[in-house]
C-alpha positions in Angstrom: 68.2 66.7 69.6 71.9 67.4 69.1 74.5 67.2 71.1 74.9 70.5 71.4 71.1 70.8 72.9 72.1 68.0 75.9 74.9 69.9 76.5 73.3 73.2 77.1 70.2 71.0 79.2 72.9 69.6 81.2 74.6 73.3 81.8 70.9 74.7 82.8 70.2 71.8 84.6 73.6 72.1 86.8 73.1 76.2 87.4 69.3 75.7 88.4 70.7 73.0 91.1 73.2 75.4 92.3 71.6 78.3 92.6 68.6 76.4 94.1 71.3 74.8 97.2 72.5 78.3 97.6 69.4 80.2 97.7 67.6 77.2 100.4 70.7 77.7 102.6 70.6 81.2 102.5 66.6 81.5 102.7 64.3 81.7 100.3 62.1 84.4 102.4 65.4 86.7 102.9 66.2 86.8 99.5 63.1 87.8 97.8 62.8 91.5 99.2 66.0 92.2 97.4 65.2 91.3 94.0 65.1 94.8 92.2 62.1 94.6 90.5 57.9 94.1 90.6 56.5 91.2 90.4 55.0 92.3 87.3 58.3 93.6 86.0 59.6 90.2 85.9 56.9 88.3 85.3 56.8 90.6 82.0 61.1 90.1 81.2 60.3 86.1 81.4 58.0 86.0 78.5 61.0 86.7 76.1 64.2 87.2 78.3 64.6 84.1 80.6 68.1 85.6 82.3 66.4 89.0 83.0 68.9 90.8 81.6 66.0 93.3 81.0 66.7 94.7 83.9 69.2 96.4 84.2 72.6 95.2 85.8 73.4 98.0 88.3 70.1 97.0 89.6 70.8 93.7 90.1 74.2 94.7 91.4 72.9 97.0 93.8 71.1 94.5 95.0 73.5 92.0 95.8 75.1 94.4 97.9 78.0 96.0 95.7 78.7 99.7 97.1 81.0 101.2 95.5 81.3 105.1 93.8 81.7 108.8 94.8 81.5 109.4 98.4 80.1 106.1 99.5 81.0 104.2 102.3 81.2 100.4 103.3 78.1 99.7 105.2 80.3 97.1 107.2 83.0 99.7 108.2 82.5 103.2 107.2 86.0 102.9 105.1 84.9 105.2 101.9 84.9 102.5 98.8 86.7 103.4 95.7 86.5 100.4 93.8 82.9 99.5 92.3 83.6 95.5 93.0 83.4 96.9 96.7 80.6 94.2 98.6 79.0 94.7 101.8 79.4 92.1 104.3 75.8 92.1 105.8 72.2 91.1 105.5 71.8 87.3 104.0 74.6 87.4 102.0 76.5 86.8 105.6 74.4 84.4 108.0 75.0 82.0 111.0 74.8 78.7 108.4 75.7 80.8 105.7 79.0 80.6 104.1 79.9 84.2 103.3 79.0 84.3 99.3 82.1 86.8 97.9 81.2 87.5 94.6 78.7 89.9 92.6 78.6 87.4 90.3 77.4 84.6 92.3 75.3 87.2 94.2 73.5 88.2 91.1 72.9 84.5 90.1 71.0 83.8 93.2 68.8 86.7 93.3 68.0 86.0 89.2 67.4 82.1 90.2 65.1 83.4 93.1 63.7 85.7 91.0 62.7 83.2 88.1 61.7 80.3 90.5 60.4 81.5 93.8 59.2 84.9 93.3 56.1 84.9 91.1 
């Protein structure tokens, strides 16, 4: 193994354990409904795409609760939302013993983690 392999098994090993504290805190069971796709559908992406990139991205981003386009509206206020980075500030995303996660990024991280570890 070189050390380029260690590396990249240290890097997976660090963004599994991250994801996993994140998605436990928020909860497991409020995540699941939001991952975009079947059961199946994933199940099918993992035999030869392990970041699900097979889906597509606006799905994922949907989501994770980006609104954002013509005539939308923040679900939190009712503001309209011209920017696509828009995210709403609701459902488990924003919880009692939940830190408020802010980014689409880290968003679509924990549903993908949820989706490759918890959901099948």
């Amino acid at each position: 193994m070189s050390k380029g392999d260690d590396w990249r098994e240290i890097q997976a090993q660090e963004h599994k354990e991250k994801y996993e504290a994140l998605a436990q805190k928020i909860g497991i069971d409020k995540l699941i409904p939001l991952i975009p796709a079947s059961k199946e559908r994933v199940a099918e992406c993992l035999k030869c795409d392990e970041e699900l990139n097979l889906i597509p991205l606006t799905a994922w981003d949907k989501a994770a609760g980006q609104v954002g386009g013509r005539n939308e509206k923040c679900t939190c206020c009712g503001h309209p939302v011209w920017q696509k980075e828009h995210l709403a500030m609701e459902g488990p995303w924003l919880g009692h013993n939940t830190p408020f996660i802010h980014t689409l990024c880290t968003r679509v991280c924990v549903l993908k983690h949820v989706a490759r570890f918890h959901y099948l």
